[in-house]
N, C-alpha and C positions, 0 to 999 in steps of 0.2 A: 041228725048229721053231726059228726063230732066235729070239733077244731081240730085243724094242723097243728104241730106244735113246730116252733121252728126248731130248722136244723142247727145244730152247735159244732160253729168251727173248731177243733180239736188245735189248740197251740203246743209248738213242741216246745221241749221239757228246757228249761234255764240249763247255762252252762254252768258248772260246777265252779267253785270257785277255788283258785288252782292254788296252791300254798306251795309256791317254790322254795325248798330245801328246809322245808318242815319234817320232811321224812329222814328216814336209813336207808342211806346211798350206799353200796359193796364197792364205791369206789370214789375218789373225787376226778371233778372232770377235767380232762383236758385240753390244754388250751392248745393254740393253734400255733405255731412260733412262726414268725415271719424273718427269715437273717436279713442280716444288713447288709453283704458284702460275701466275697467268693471271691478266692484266689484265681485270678485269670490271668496269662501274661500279656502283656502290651508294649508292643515296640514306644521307641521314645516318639519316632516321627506321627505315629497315632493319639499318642497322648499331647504332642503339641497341638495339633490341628484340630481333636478334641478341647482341649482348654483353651486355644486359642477363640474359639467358637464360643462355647460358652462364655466366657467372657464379655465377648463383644455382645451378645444378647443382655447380659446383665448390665451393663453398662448402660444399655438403651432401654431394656424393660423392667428394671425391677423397681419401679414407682406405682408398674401396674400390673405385674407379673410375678409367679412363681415360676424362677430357674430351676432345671436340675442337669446332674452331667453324670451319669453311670450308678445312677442310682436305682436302687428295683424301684420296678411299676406291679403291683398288686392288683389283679382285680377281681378275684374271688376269694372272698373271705371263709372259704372251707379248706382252704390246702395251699401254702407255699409253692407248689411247683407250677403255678400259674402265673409267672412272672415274667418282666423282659426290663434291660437296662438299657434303654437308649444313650448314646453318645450327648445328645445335651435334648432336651422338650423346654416346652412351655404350657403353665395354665393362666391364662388372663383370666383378672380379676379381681385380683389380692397384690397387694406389695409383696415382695421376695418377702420369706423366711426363709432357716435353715430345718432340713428334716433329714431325717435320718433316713427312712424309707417311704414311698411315696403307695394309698393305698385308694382306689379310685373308689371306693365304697364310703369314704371318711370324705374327699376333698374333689371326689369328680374327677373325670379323666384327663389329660392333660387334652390341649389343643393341635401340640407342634409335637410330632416327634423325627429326631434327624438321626439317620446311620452312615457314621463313615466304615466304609470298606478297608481292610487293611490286613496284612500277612499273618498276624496272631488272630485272623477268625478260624481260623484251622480248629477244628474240634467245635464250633458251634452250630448251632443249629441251620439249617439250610435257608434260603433268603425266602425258599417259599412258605417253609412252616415260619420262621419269623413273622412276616408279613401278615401269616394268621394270627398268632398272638397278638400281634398291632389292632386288628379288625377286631378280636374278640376284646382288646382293652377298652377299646371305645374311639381312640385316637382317631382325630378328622383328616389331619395332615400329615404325611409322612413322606422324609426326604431320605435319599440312598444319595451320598457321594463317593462316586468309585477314585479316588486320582491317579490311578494308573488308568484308567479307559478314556484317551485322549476323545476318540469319539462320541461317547452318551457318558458324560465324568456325572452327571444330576440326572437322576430320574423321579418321579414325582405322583406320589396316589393320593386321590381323596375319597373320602367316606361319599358314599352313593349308594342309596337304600342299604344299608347295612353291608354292604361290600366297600373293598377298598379296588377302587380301578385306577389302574395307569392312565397317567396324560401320555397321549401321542406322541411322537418324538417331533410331529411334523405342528403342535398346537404355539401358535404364534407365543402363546402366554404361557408357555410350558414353567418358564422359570421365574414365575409368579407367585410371591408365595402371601397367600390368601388369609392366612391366618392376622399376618401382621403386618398386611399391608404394603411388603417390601418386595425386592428382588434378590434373587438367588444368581451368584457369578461366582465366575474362581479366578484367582487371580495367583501368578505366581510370584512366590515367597523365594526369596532370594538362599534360604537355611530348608527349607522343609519341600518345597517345589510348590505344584498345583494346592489351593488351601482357599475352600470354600467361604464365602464372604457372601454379605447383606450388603445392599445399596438401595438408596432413594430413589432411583431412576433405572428405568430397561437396561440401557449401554452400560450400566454400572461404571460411572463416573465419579459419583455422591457416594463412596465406600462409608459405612460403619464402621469409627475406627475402634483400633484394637486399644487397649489402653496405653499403652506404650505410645499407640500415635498420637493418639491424643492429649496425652502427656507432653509430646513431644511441640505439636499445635500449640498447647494451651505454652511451653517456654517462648516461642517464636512470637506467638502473638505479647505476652508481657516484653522479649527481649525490644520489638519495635515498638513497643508502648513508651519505653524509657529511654528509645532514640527520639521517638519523636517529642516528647517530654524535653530533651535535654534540647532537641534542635531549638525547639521554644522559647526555652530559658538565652539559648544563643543568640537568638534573633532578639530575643527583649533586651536583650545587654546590648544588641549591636545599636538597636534603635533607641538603647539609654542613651548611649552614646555619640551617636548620630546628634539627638537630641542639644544633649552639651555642648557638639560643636557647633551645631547653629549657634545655640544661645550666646556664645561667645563668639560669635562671627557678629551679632547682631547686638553684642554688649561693644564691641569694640566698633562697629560702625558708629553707635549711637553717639559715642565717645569722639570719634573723628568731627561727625556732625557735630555736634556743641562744640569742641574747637572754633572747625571754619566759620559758625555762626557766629560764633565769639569776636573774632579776626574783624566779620565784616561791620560790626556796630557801629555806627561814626559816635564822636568823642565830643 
Protein backbone atom coordinates (compact mmCIF):
# COMPACT_ATOMS: atom_id res chain seq x y z
CA UNK A 1 0.00 0.00 0.00
CA UNK A 2 1.52 3.24 -1.14
CA UNK A 3 1.52 6.72 0.97
CA UNK A 4 -0.76 9.58 0.08
CA UNK A 5 1.09 12.37 -0.69
CA UNK A 6 -0.37 15.55 0.47
CA UNK A 7 -2.23 17.71 -1.60
CA UNK A 8 -0.41 21.15 -2.40
CA UNK A 9 -2.24 24.25 -2.05
CA UNK A 10 -1.49 26.09 -5.35
CA UNK A 11 -0.80 30.06 -4.20
CA UNK A 12 -1.57 32.73 -6.65
CA UNK A 13 1.12 34.46 -8.33
CA UNK A 14 2.63 38.02 -6.47
CA UNK A 15 1.46 41.17 -7.66
CA UNK A 16 3.90 42.71 -9.92
CA UNK A 17 5.54 45.50 -8.88
CA UNK A 18 4.08 48.62 -10.41
CA UNK A 19 6.84 51.34 -11.48
CA UNK A 20 4.70 54.33 -12.01
CA UNK A 21 6.03 56.71 -14.74
CA UNK A 22 9.01 54.42 -15.39
CA UNK A 23 7.49 53.96 -18.75
CA UNK A 24 6.65 56.06 -22.44
CA UNK A 25 3.45 57.54 -21.84
CA UNK A 26 1.81 59.01 -25.66
CA UNK A 27 0.69 61.61 -23.36
CA UNK A 28 0.98 63.38 -20.02
CA UNK A 29 -2.08 63.12 -17.69
CA UNK A 30 -4.50 65.19 -17.12
CA UNK A 31 -5.57 66.71 -14.29
CA UNK A 32 -8.95 67.57 -13.11
CA UNK A 33 -9.43 71.53 -12.74
CA UNK A 34 -11.82 72.22 -10.21
CA UNK A 35 -12.88 76.58 -10.78
CA UNK A 36 -13.20 78.70 -8.04
CA UNK A 37 -16.01 80.76 -9.08
CA UNK A 38 -18.73 81.38 -11.97
CA UNK A 39 -20.22 84.47 -12.99
CA UNK A 40 -23.90 84.47 -11.53
CA UNK A 41 -25.86 87.57 -11.02
CA UNK A 42 -27.17 88.37 -7.65
CA UNK A 43 -29.66 90.92 -6.57
CA UNK A 44 -28.11 93.23 -3.64
CA UNK A 45 -31.09 92.24 -1.30
CA UNK A 46 -29.71 88.36 -1.68
CA UNK A 47 -26.43 89.17 -1.16
CA UNK A 48 -27.24 91.06 2.14
CA UNK A 49 -29.11 88.39 3.60
CA UNK A 50 -26.55 86.08 2.45
CA UNK A 51 -23.65 87.91 4.08
CA UNK A 52 -25.61 89.05 6.57
CA UNK A 53 -25.98 85.17 7.69
CA UNK A 54 -22.84 84.14 7.17
CA UNK A 55 -21.50 86.47 9.21
CA UNK A 56 -23.41 86.08 12.14
CA UNK A 57 -22.48 82.10 11.95
CA UNK A 58 -18.74 83.25 11.92
CA UNK A 59 -19.00 85.48 14.62
CA UNK A 60 -20.40 82.57 16.79
CA UNK A 61 -18.61 79.51 15.14
CA UNK A 62 -15.35 80.11 13.93
CA UNK A 63 -13.44 78.94 17.17
CA UNK A 64 -14.85 75.62 16.22
CA UNK A 65 -16.04 75.86 12.84
CA UNK A 66 -15.36 76.05 9.10
CA UNK A 67 -17.57 78.98 7.55
CA UNK A 68 -18.22 79.23 3.96
CA UNK A 69 -20.65 81.50 1.88
CA UNK A 70 -21.00 80.68 -2.18
CA UNK A 71 -18.25 78.76 -2.42
CA UNK A 72 -18.16 75.41 -4.56
CA UNK A 73 -18.84 72.17 -2.70
CA UNK A 74 -16.93 69.22 -4.57
CA UNK A 75 -17.66 65.92 -3.98
CA UNK A 76 -16.26 63.84 -6.74
CA UNK A 77 -12.97 64.09 -7.43
CA UNK A 78 -13.33 62.64 -11.26
CA UNK A 79 -15.26 65.82 -12.73
CA UNK A 80 -15.99 69.43 -11.88
CA UNK A 81 -19.48 69.45 -12.68
CA UNK A 82 -20.43 67.71 -9.49
CA UNK A 83 -20.77 70.81 -7.47
CA UNK A 84 -23.19 73.10 -5.48
CA UNK A 85 -22.63 76.56 -3.73
CA UNK A 86 -24.56 76.90 -0.81
CA UNK A 87 -25.44 80.55 0.34
CA UNK A 88 -23.41 80.02 3.74
CA UNK A 89 -22.59 75.85 5.41
CA UNK A 90 -20.78 74.88 8.18
CA UNK A 91 -18.22 71.98 9.01
CA UNK A 92 -17.53 71.64 12.82
CA UNK A 93 -14.55 70.66 14.08
CA UNK A 94 -11.59 72.82 12.90
CA UNK A 95 -11.37 76.68 13.71
CA UNK A 96 -12.49 78.71 10.39
CA UNK A 97 -9.72 78.95 7.76
CA UNK A 98 -9.94 80.69 4.49
CA UNK A 99 -10.39 78.26 1.20
CA UNK A 100 -10.69 78.95 -2.01
CA UNK A 101 -12.95 75.93 -2.86
CA UNK A 102 -14.28 73.41 -0.61
CA UNK A 103 -13.72 69.59 -1.63
CA UNK A 104 -15.45 66.80 0.53
CA UNK A 105 -12.99 64.14 -0.34
CA UNK A 106 -9.90 66.40 1.27
CA UNK A 107 -11.86 67.88 4.50
CA UNK A 108 -15.32 65.94 4.74
CA UNK A 109 -18.68 67.10 4.03
CA UNK A 110 -19.88 70.06 5.46
CA UNK A 111 -22.73 69.64 8.30
CA UNK A 112 -25.02 72.78 7.69
CA UNK A 113 -25.93 73.71 4.47
CA UNK A 114 -28.47 76.91 3.91
CA UNK A 115 -30.36 78.11 0.70
CA UNK A 116 -31.85 81.39 0.46
CA UNK A 117 -34.44 81.63 -2.29
CA UNK A 118 -34.18 84.74 -4.27
CA UNK A 119 -35.19 86.36 -7.98
CA UNK A 120 -31.64 85.80 -9.64
CA UNK A 121 -32.32 81.81 -9.14
CA UNK A 122 -33.80 82.06 -12.54
CA UNK A 123 -31.54 79.81 -14.74
CA UNK A 124 -30.49 77.33 -11.94
CA UNK A 125 -31.05 74.20 -11.35
CA UNK A 126 -34.57 73.07 -9.99
CA UNK A 127 -34.90 72.90 -5.98
CA UNK A 128 -35.54 69.14 -6.60
CA UNK A 129 -32.40 68.34 -8.57
CA UNK A 130 -30.56 70.68 -6.12
CA UNK A 131 -31.62 68.91 -3.11
CA UNK A 132 -30.09 65.90 -5.02
CA UNK A 133 -26.74 67.33 -5.16
CA UNK A 134 -27.22 68.12 -1.35
CA UNK A 135 -27.89 64.30 -0.64
CA UNK A 136 -25.23 63.05 -3.07
CA UNK A 137 -22.60 65.67 -1.10
CA UNK A 138 -23.20 64.07 2.01
CA UNK A 139 -24.75 67.26 3.84
CA UNK A 140 -26.81 66.27 7.07
CA UNK A 141 -28.65 69.43 7.31
CA UNK A 142 -30.18 71.47 4.85
CA UNK A 143 -32.19 74.78 5.14
CA UNK A 144 -34.31 76.66 2.14
CA UNK A 145 -35.40 80.25 3.19
CA UNK A 146 -37.91 81.45 0.94
CA UNK A 147 -38.67 85.40 2.13
CA UNK A 148 -41.31 85.97 -0.02
CA UNK A 149 -43.53 82.79 1.21
CA UNK A 150 -44.92 84.50 4.22
CA UNK A 151 -46.50 81.03 4.93
CA UNK A 152 -43.53 78.16 4.88
CA UNK A 153 -40.52 81.25 4.63
CA UNK A 154 -37.89 77.82 6.50
CA UNK A 155 -38.22 74.62 5.39
CA UNK A 156 -35.92 71.88 6.61
CA UNK A 157 -34.34 68.20 5.57
CA UNK A 158 -32.28 65.91 7.27
CA UNK A 159 -30.05 63.17 6.15
CA UNK A 160 -32.16 59.75 7.01
CA UNK A 161 -30.61 56.49 5.78
CA UNK A 162 -29.00 58.24 2.98
CA UNK A 163 -32.11 60.42 1.95
CA UNK A 164 -32.76 63.86 2.73
CA UNK A 165 -36.48 63.95 4.05
CA UNK A 166 -38.56 67.01 4.87
CA UNK A 167 -39.61 67.92 8.41
CA UNK A 168 -43.31 68.34 8.47
CA UNK A 169 -44.69 71.63 8.45
CA UNK A 170 -46.89 70.52 11.43
CA UNK A 171 -43.30 69.04 13.58
CA UNK A 172 -43.32 71.15 16.84
CA UNK A 173 -39.27 71.36 16.23
CA UNK A 174 -39.51 72.12 12.76
CA UNK A 175 -37.18 75.10 13.17
CA UNK A 176 -34.57 73.39 15.07
CA UNK A 177 -31.66 73.45 13.77
CA UNK A 178 -29.69 70.30 15.09
CA UNK A 179 -26.58 70.65 13.77
CA UNK A 180 -25.63 73.55 16.17
CA UNK A 181 -27.86 73.49 18.61
CA UNK A 182 -29.71 76.62 17.90
CA UNK A 183 -32.97 77.92 16.29
CA UNK A 184 -33.95 79.03 12.99
CA UNK A 185 -36.50 82.56 13.00
CA UNK A 186 -36.90 85.39 10.69
CA UNK A 187 -37.04 88.42 11.84
CA UNK A 188 -37.71 91.61 9.91
CA UNK A 189 -35.05 93.96 8.84
CA UNK A 190 -36.05 97.30 8.61
CA UNK A 191 -33.51 97.78 4.73
CA UNK A 192 -33.94 94.20 3.34
CA UNK A 193 -37.40 92.79 4.91
CA UNK A 194 -38.02 89.19 6.23
CA UNK A 195 -33.85 87.95 7.03
CA UNK A 196 -33.42 84.70 8.41
CA UNK A 197 -31.60 84.56 11.90
CA UNK A 198 -30.20 82.08 14.73
CA UNK A 199 -31.29 82.33 18.42
CA UNK A 200 -30.72 80.60 21.71
CA UNK A 201 -34.34 79.95 22.38
CA UNK A 202 -37.62 78.57 20.33
CA UNK A 203 -39.47 82.22 20.59
CA UNK A 204 -36.34 83.59 19.34
CA UNK A 205 -35.70 86.15 21.70
CA UNK A 206 -31.85 85.41 22.38
CA UNK A 207 -31.01 86.73 18.46
CA UNK A 208 -27.37 85.98 17.20
CA UNK A 209 -26.20 89.16 16.79
CA UNK A 210 -25.11 90.43 13.43
CA UNK A 211 -21.84 92.23 13.91
CA UNK A 212 -23.04 95.51 13.69
CA UNK A 213 -25.17 94.69 16.81
CA UNK A 214 -22.90 93.61 18.56
CA UNK A 215 -20.76 96.21 17.98
CA UNK A 216 -23.30 98.21 18.75
CA UNK A 217 -23.98 96.07 22.37
CA UNK A 218 -20.53 95.98 22.95
CA UNK A 219 -20.45 100.56 22.62
CA UNK A 220 -23.69 100.68 25.13
CA UNK A 221 -22.29 98.38 27.44
CA UNK A 222 -18.59 100.48 27.74
CA UNK A 223 -20.73 103.89 27.15
CA UNK A 224 -22.60 102.75 30.78
CA UNK A 225 -19.56 101.45 32.07
CA UNK A 226 -18.12 105.01 32.07
CA UNK A 227 -21.46 106.34 33.50
CA UNK A 228 -21.30 104.31 36.01
CA UNK A 229 -17.59 104.70 36.59
CA UNK A 230 -17.87 108.54 36.69
CA UNK A 231 -21.24 108.35 38.83
CA UNK A 232 -18.60 106.61 41.29
CA UNK A 233 -16.15 109.06 41.10
CA UNK A 234 -19.25 111.64 41.91
CA UNK A 235 -20.51 109.96 44.77
CA UNK A 236 -16.68 109.69 46.31
CA UNK A 237 -16.24 113.41 45.93
CA UNK A 238 -19.75 113.80 47.27
CA UNK A 239 -18.78 111.70 50.25
CA UNK A 240 -15.07 113.50 50.37
CA UNK A 241 -16.86 116.06 50.88
CA UNK A 242 -19.53 115.32 53.12
CA UNK A 243 -16.64 113.96 54.93
CA UNK A 244 -14.87 117.50 55.49
CA UNK A 245 -17.93 118.86 56.62
CA UNK A 246 -18.41 116.76 59.35
CA UNK A 247 -14.92 117.19 60.20
CA UNK A 248 -15.25 120.75 60.41
CA UNK A 249 -18.66 120.74 62.06
CA UNK A 250 -16.92 118.53 64.62
CA UNK A 251 -13.34 120.58 64.68
CA UNK A 252 -15.41 123.62 65.53
CA UNK A 253 -17.69 122.05 68.19
CA UNK A 254 -14.65 120.60 69.87
CA UNK A 255 -13.35 124.26 69.74
CA UNK A 256 -16.65 125.74 71.35
CA UNK A 257 -16.26 122.85 73.92
CA UNK A 258 -12.83 123.84 75.16
CA UNK A 259 -14.05 127.48 75.28
CA UNK A 260 -17.17 126.81 77.70
CA UNK A 261 -15.00 124.47 79.51
CA UNK A 262 -12.39 127.07 79.78
CA UNK A 263 -15.10 129.78 81.07
CA UNK A 264 -16.19 127.35 83.68
CA UNK A 265 -12.74 126.65 85.63
CA UNK A 266 -13.09 128.54 89.11
CA UNK A 267 -9.71 130.66 89.56
Amino acid sequence: MSAVEPEMTARPPAAPHRRLGAHVYRRPPEPVVFPEAEEVPETNRHLELRTALYLILKRELAHAATLGSDQFVYWDPTTPRKRLAPDAFVRLGAPHRTFRTWKTWLHGAPDLGVEIVSESDEGEPAWEEKLERYRAAGIREVVRFDPDDGARPIRVWDALDGDLVERSPDDPDLCACETLGLWWTVVEDPSVGPMLRLARDREGRELLPTPDEAAAKEREAAAKEREAAAKAREAEAEAREANRKLQAELDALRAELAQATGKQTPR
